[in-house]
C-alpha positions in Angstrom: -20.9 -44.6 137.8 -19.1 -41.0 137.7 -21.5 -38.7 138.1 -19.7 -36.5 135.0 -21.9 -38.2 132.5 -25.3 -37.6 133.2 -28.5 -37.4 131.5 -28.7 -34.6 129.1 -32.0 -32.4 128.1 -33.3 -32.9 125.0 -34.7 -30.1 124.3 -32.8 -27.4 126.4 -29.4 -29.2 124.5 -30.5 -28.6 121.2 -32.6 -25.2 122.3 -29.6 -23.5 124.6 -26.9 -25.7 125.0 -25.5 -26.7 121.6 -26.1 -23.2 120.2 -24.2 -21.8 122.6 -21.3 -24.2 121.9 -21.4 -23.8 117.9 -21.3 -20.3 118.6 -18.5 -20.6 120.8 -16.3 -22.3 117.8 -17.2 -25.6 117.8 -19.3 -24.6 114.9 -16.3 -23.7 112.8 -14.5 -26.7 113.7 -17.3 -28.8 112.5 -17.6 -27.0 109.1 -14.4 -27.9 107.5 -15.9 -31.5 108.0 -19.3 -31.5 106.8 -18.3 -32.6 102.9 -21.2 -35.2 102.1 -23.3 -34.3 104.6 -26.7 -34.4 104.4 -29.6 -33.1 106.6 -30.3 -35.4 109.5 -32.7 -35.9 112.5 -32.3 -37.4 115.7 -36.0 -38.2 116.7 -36.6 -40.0 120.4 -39.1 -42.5 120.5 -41.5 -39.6 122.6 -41.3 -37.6 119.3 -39.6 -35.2 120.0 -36.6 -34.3 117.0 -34.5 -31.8 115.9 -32.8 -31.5 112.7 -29.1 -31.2 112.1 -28.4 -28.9 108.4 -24.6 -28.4 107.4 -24.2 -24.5 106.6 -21.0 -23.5 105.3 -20.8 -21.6 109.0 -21.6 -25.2 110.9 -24.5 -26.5 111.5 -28.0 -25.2 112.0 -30.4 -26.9 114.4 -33.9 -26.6 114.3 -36.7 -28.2 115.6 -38.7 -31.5 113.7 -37.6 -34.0 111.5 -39.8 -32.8 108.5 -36.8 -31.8 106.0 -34.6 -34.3 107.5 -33.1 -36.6 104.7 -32.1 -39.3 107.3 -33.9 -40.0 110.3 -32.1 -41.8 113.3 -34.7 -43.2 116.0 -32.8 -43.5 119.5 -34.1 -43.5 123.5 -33.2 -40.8 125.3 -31.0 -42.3 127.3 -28.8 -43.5 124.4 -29.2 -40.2 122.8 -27.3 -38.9 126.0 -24.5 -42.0 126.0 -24.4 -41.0 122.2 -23.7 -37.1 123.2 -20.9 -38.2 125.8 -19.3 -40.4 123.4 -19.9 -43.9 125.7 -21.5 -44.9 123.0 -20.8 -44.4 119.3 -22.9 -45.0 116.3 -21.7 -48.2 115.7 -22.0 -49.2 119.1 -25.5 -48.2 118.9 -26.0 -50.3 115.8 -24.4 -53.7 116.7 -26.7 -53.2 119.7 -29.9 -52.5 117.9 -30.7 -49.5 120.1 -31.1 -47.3 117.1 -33.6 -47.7 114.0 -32.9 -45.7 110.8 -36.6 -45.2 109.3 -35.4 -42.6 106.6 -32.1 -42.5 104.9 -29.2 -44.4 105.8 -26.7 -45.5 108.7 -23.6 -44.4 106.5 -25.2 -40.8 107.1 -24.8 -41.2 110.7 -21.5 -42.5 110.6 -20.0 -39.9 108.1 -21.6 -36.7 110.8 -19.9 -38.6 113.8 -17.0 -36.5 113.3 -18.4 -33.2 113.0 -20.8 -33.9 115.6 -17.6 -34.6 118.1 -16.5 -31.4 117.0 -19.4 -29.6 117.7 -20.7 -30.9 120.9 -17.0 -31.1 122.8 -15.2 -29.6 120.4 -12.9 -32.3 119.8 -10.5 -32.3 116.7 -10.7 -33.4 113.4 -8.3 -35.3 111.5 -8.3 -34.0 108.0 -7.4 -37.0 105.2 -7.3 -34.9 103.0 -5.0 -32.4 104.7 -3.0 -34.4 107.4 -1.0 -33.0 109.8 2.7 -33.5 109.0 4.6 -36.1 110.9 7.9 -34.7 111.9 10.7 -35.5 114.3 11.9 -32.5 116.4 14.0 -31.0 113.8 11.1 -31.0 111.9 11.6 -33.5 109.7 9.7 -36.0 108.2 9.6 -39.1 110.8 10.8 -42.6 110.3 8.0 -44.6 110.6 10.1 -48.0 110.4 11.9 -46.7 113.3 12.1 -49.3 116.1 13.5 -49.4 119.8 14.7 -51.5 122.7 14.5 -51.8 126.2 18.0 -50.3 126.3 16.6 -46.8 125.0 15.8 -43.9 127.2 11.9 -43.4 128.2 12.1 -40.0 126.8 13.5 -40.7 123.2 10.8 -43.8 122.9 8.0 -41.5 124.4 9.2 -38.8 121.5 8.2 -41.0 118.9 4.9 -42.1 120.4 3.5 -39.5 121.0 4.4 -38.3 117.3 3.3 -41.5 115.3 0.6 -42.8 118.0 2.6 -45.7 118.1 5.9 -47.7 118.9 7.5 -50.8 118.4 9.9 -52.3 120.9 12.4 -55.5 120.0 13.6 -58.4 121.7 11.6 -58.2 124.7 10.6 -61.2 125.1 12.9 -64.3 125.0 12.2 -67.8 122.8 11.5 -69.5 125.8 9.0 -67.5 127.2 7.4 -66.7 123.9 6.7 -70.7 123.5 5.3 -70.5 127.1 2.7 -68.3 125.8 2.1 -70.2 122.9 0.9 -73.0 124.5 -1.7 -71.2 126.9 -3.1 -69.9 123.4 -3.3 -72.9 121.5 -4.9 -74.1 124.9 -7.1 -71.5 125.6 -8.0 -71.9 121.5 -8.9 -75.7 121.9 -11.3 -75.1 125.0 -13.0 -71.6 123.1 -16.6 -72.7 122.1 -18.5 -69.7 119.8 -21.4 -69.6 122.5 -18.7 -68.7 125.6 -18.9 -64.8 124.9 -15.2 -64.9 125.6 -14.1 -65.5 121.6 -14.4 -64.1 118.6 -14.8 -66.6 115.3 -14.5 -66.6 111.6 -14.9 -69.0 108.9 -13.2 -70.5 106.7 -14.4 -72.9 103.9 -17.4 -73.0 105.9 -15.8 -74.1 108.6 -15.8 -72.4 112.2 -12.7 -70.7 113.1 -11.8 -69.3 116.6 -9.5 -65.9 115.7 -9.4 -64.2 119.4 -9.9 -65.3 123.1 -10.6 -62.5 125.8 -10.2 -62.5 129.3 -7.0 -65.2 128.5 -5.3 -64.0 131.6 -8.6 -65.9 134.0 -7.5 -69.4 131.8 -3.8 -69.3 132.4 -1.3 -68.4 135.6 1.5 -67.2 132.9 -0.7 -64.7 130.9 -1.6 -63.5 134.7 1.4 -62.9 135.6 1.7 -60.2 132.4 -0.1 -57.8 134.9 3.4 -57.9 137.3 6.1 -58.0 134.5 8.4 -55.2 135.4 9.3 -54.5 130.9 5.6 -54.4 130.6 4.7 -52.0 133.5 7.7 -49.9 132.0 6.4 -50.4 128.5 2.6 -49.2 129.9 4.0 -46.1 131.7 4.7 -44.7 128.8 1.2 -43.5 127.8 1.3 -41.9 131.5 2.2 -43.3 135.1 -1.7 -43.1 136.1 -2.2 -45.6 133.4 -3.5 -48.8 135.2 -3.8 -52.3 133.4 -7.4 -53.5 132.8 -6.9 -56.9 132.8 -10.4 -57.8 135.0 -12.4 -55.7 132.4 -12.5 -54.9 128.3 -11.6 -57.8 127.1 -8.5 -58.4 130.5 -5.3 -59.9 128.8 -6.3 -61.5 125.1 -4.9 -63.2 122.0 -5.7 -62.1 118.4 -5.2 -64.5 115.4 -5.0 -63.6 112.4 -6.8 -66.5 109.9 -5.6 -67.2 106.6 -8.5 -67.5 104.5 -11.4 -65.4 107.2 -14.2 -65.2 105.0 -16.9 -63.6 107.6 -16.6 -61.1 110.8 -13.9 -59.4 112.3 -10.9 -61.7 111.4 -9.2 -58.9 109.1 -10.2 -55.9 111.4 -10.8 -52.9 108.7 -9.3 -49.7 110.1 -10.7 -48.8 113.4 -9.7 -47.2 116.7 -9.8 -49.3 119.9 -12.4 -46.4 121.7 -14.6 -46.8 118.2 -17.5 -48.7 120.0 -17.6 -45.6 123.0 -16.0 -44.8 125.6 -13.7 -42.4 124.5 -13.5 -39.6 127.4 -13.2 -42.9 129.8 -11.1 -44.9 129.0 -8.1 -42.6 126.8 -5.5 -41.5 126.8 -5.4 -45.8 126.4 -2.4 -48.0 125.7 -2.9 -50.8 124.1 0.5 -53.1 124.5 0.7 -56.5 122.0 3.5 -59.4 122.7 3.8 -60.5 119.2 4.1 -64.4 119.2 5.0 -65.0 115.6 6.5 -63.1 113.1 4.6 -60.0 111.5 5.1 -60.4 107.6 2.7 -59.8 104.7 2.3 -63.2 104.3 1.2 -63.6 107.8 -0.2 -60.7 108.9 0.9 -57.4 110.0 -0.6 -54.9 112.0 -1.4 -51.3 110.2 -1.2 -47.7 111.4 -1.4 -44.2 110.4 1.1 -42.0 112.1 -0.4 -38.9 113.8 -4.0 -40.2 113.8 -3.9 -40.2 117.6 -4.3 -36.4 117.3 -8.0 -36.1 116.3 -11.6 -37.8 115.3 -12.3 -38.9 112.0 -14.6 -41.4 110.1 -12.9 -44.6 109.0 -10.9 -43.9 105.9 -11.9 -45.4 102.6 -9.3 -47.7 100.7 -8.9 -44.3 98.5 -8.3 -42.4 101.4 -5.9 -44.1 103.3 -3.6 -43.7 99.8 -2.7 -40.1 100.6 -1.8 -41.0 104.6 0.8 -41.5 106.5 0.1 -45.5 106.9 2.9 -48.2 108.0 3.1 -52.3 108.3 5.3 -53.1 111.3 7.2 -56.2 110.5 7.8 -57.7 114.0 9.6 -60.6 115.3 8.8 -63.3 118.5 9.4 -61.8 121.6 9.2 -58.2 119.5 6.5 -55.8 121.9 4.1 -52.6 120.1 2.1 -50.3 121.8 -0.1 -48.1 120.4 -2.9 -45.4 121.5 -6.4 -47.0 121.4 -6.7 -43.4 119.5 -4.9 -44.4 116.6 -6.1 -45.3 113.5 -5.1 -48.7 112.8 -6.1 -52.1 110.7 -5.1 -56.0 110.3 -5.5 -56.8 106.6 -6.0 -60.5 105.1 -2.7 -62.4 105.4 -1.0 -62.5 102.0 -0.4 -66.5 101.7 -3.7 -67.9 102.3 -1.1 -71.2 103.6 0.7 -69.4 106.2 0.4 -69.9 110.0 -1.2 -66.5 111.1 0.2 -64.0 113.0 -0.8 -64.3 116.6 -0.2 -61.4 119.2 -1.7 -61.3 123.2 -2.5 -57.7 124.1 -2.3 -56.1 127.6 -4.3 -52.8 127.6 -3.8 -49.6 129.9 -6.3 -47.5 130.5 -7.1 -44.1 132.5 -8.2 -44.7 135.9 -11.9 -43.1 135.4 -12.5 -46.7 133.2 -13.0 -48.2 136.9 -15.5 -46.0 137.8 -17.4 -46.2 134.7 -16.9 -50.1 133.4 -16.9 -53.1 135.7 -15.2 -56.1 136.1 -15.9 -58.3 133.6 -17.2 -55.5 131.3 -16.6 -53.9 127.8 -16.9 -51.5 125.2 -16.8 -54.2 122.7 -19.6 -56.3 124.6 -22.3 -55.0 122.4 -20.5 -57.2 119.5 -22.2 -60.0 121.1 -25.2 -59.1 121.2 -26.3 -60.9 117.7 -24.8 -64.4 116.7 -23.0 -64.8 119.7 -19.1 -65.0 119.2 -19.8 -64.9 115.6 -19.1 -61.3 115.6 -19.8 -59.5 112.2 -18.8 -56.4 110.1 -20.8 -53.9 110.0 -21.2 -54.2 107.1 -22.5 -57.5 106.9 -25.7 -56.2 108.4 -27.6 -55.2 105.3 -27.0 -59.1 103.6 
């Protein structure tokens, strides 16, 4: 465990610390992000509180919980892992490690942001104001552009780190891609919902595997990803101290997209792949998929909005996203993305409940300071377990 995340003060945080930091100009940045905001507490379960009040300066921080209109109930230990980002709110929620006597969770989560702001002073990204996203004549980027191995480093890197993603064809030959095929449908058959290696839906009412972790443990060919020369090339990209993780967060796995998902995380809403914590560990992250079937509407496509890499934000509302810079990649076998884990992306419903889903295996890399803080066969996205086993639910679906 690095020793640069360690337990934080309570009281001297909220007393000196955080102050100080506001003060400093994290208190500005936080403002312009405080719309819908109301008063909240963070209470440990010793008493002790303080009370978070948008101002059109900040945030002012007072002792108590008294005037607080939500209420979150946390250890003091998670209050810290909340603080340093290893844990977000809704990691803190799938995990039960937080109780919201007053008020609701939706107040916690629309904060998050302008609490990032104000405790490290991270940046916001504005939906209603996005950044531009511009080539370097500054005009407005391509977002359907696509690349090939044959490209330079530097004209693919261009683009990446302008949209916050990328998407590579014909990397992958036929025959490979129908290697890999058959260790998913393999690894599929042998998933059980109770292995805490796969993630399941349902459909009908009937059980539905829709991802397989740790894949790469199951089968010699999804291994030997790790030492494929385009992919190491392809990982590089996000930074040559990049390393692949695949004995930890998740290792090498296979998302499916269902036709017809009626519960969990089938159709993953928009989301950013350091959403459950871990943030200032594990990014700047690169998360590479090997697209095994074609990426259509009717099948499935993966979603992004350009330029989101560049700051926090909550997850957009369906209104929201309208304004954005959003793209569907329409992919091919063999075709390769990558994006950073930073970006705000989804995975709507297929289009033709009929169609053969989409299914992709993803090889993430990650900065190095993730094997100091996470180990082998650990994860972020562990705390999705921890109710229903692999049945892993929305958020959402917590107040039914």
């Amino acid at each position: 465990m690095s020793e640069r995340f360690g337990p934080i003060d309570f009281d001297r945080f909220h007393l000196d610390e955080l102050p100080e930091r506001l003060a400093a100009g994290n208190g500005k940045l936080a403002a312009a992000h405080l719309a819908r905001c109301r008063p909240i507490a963070f209470r440990l379960d010793d008493g002790r509180a303080y009370t978070y009040r948008p101002t059109p300066e900040g945030i002012d921080v007072a002792p108590g919980d008294a005037d607080a209109e939500t209420v979150v109930e946390l250890s003091e230990q998670d209050w810290s892992d909340f603080v340093w980002e290893l844990k977000t709110c809704f990691a803190l929620l799938y995990a039960d490690l937080l109780k919201v006597p007053t008020g609701s969770f939706g107040q916690l989560s629309r904060w998050e942001p302008a609490l990032r702001a104000a405790f490290d002073g991270q940046p916001v990204y504005d939906y209603n104001d996005p950044p531009p996203v511009v080539d370097a004549a500054g005009q407005a980027l391509d977002l359907s552009t696509s690349f090939t191995l044959d490209d330079s480093d530097d004209v693919i890197v261009d683009f990446l780190r302008r949209a916050g993603f990328i998407h590579l064809r014909g990397v992958f030959s036929a025959q490979e891609v129908e290697a890999m095929r058959a260790e998913v449908e393999a690894a599929v058959a042998r998933a059980r919902p109770d292995d805490r290696h796969s993630w399941w839906t349902t459909v009908d009412g009937e059980e539905v595997c829709n991802r397989v972790n740790y894949l790469n443990e199951q089968s010699a060919v999804i291994a030997g990803l790790s030492d494929d020369r385009r992919l190491e090339r392809v990982g590089a990209l996000g930074g040559s101290e990049l390393r692949d993780s695949a004995d930890r967060l998740d290792g090498h796995n296979v998302v499916i997209k269902v036709p017809g998902a009626e519960t969990g995380l089938a159709d993953l809403p928009w989301h950013r792949d350091c959403g459950m914590g871990g943030h200032p560990v594990k990014c700047p992250l690169l998360n590479v998929g090997i697209q095994l079937d074609a990426a259509t509407a009717a099948a499935g496509q993966l979603h992004m909005i350009a330029g989101s890499h560049l700051g926090t934000s909550q997850l957009p509302s369906d209104d929201q996203v309208q304004g954005l810079p959003t793209t569907a990649i329409v992919t091919e076998p063999g075709d390769v993305t990558a994006h950073w884990g930073h970006t705000l992306h989804a995975a709507p419903p297929p289009g033709d409940r009929t169609a053969a889903g989409r299914r992709a295996i993803y090889v993430t890399y990650v900065n190095p300071l993730t094997f100091e803080m996470v180990g082998p066969g650990q994860g972020y996205n562990d705390v999705l377990f921890t109710r229903n086993e692999g049945r892993v639910r929305h958020a959402d679906e917590f107040n039914r």
